[in-house]
C-alpha positions, 0 to 999 in steps of 0.5 A, a space after each residue: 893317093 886316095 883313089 889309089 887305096 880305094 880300088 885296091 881295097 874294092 879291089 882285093 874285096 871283089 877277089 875274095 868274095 864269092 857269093 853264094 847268093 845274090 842277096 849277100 852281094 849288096 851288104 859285102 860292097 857296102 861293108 868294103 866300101 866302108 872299110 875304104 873310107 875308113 882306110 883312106 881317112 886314117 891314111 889321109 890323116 897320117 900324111 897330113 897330121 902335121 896340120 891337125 896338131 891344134 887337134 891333138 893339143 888335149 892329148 898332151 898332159 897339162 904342163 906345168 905352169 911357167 916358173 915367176 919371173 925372178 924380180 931383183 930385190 931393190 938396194 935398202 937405203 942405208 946402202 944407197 947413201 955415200 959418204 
């Protein structure tokens, strides 16, 4: 996949530059190339954002903290005698 995004970025790049000399060449390929990393991590990362959720973890608003655990009151002796 990456490969792929890859050489139609470099690709489309190279169709739209027409340079005017040869010194412009170098700093454009430097700047498509770029632009394809850039292009192929952030696409890498949505296929796979499933696996980087610990990451993303401090994004989400703190929860709140779980509620006591209710204890049962215990019986009072008076109601604990038979008669």
């Amino acid at each position: 996949m990456g490969l792929v995004v890859t050489t139609v970025i470099l690709g489309l790049g190279q169709a739209t530059f027409i340079p005017f000399s040869t010194q412009e060449i170098a700093p454009f390929r430097l700047k498509v190339a770029g632009l394809a990393i850039f292009v192929v991590v952030c696409v890498g990362w949505l296929f796979t954002g499933g696996l980087h959720r610990h990451l993303l973890a401090f994004l989400k608003p703190p929860s709140a903290a779980p509620p006591a655990p209710v204890v049962p009151a215990k019986p009072s002796a008076a109601s604990s005698k038979q008669y």
